[in-house]
C-alpha positions, 0 to 999 in steps of 0.5 A: 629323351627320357621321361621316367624310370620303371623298374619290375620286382622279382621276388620268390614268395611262400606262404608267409605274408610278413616275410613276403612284404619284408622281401618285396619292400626290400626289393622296392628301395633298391630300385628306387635307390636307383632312381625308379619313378615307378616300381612294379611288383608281381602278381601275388607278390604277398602270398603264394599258396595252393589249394581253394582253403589255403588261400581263402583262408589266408586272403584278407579284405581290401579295407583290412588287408595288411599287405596293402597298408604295408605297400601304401606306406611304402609308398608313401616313404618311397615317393613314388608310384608302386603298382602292386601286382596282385593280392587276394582279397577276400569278398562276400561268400567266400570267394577272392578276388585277385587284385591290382592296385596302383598306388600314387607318392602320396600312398592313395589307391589311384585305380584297382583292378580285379583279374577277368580270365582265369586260369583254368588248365591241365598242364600235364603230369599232375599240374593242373590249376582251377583259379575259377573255383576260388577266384571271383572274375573282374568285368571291368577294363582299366586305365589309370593315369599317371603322371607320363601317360596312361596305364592299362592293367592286366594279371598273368593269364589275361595276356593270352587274351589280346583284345583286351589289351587292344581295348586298353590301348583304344582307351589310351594306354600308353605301357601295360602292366602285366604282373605274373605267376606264369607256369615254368612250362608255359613261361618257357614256350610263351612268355616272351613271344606273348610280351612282345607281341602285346607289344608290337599290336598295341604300340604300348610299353610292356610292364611284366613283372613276374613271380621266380623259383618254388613255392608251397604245394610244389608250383614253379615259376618262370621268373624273367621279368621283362620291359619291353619297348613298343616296337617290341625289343627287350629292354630288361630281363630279370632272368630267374633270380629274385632282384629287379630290373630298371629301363629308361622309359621314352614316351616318344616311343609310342608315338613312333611306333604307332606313327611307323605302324598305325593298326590300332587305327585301321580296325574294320567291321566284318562278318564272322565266317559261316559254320556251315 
């Protein structure tokens, strides 16, 4: 049985937010056009900078941010759900938020979602990132409800951190948004096992739409956004061009998986080990 349709973006954003609204957007419809119920866009899906001042300087507030108008009134001309990935959203004291909003047909802000761990790691060869100097953390786990189940919200680096989504799932989660900007080395080492494998101990769908290609201050993404089943198969891989890719999405599924493997249920107390 098919409930619905999903569909995850891939895009290749810079440093121009009209350009990267216009690219996403454009992306948006054709999967609708293809019959998407719910559309899926990657983390800084409107602007992809490098360095504290460049971002700060280019992040908006939430209530004047024209990337969210912009994404509001596409859904609403879309009718449908749209999960925008993530935007910078400026906040008092200059630090930024890094925030997920889901979107309901009717362009209403039904959950936000603000990134908890950041990203803070020397990859090296020059490649280090300190998200903790510009990002302000979440503190606070989300669902949201939509119209075939729940969804539990996460950014990039947050799936490296698998009691989070066990909490999301014991909350009710039945599929995992995980929009990303993963690394190209850490992409290629990780990315697909990490998906599946929230996927398999959580019995959840996996949303994972992603960031591709070059971007200002010479940082490379992975691409391959993936949808991935609760038994942990790859239903859709966006490989490492901008498009999108679409997946029929069986809510059945999830029971199944969590009826053939029931962990989420079989949790158990014990003592932390001894560090003598």
């Amino acid at each position: 049985m098919i409930d619905f349709k999903a569909a995850c973006l891939q895009v290749n954003a810079g440093n121009d937010m009209a350009a990267n609204i216009d690219a996403a957007s454009r992306l948006a419809v054709e999967a609708r056009a293809a019959g998407a119920d719910l559309i899926l866009m990657p983390e800084n899906v409107a602007m992809m900078e490098r360095g504290r001042g460049n971002i700060v300087l280019k992040a908006m507030p939430e209530d004047g941010h024209m990337a969210l108008a912009a994404f509001r009134a596409l859904a609403r001309d879309l009718d449908c759900w749209l999960h925008v990935g993530s935007l910078a959203c400026l906040l008092d004291g200059g630090m930024v938020a890094n925030r997920s909003f889901v979107l309901s047909p009717a362009g209403e802000i039904a959950a936000r979602y603000d990134k908890i761990h950041m990203f803070d790691a020397d990859l090296g060869l020059g490649e280090v990132y300190r998200e903790s100097e510009t990002f302000r953390p979440g503190d606070r786990a989300v669902t949201v409800s939509l119209p075939w189940g729940r969804m539990g919200l996460s950014i990039c680096y947050d799936l490296r951190f698998p009691h989070l989504y066990r909490v999301l799932a014991k909350s009710g989660a039945d599929f995992l948004a995980v929009p990303s900007a993963f690394t190209r080395p850490t992409g290629r080492a990780h990315w697909h096992t990490l998906l599946r494998a929230r996927a398999i101990e959580t019995g959840c769908y996996v949303f994972a739409p992603a960031q591709t290609g070059s971007h200002p201050g010479d940082r490379q993404t992975y691409g391959h956004s993936l949808i991935v089943s609760p038994w942990g198969e790859i239903l859709a891989d966006a490989l490492e061009q901008p498009g999108w890719v679409i997946a029929d999405i069986d809510i059945g599924a999830v029971s199944d998986a969590r009826r053939r493997l029931p962990c989420l249920d079989h949790d158990r107390p014990f003592a932390m080990p001894s560090k003598s």
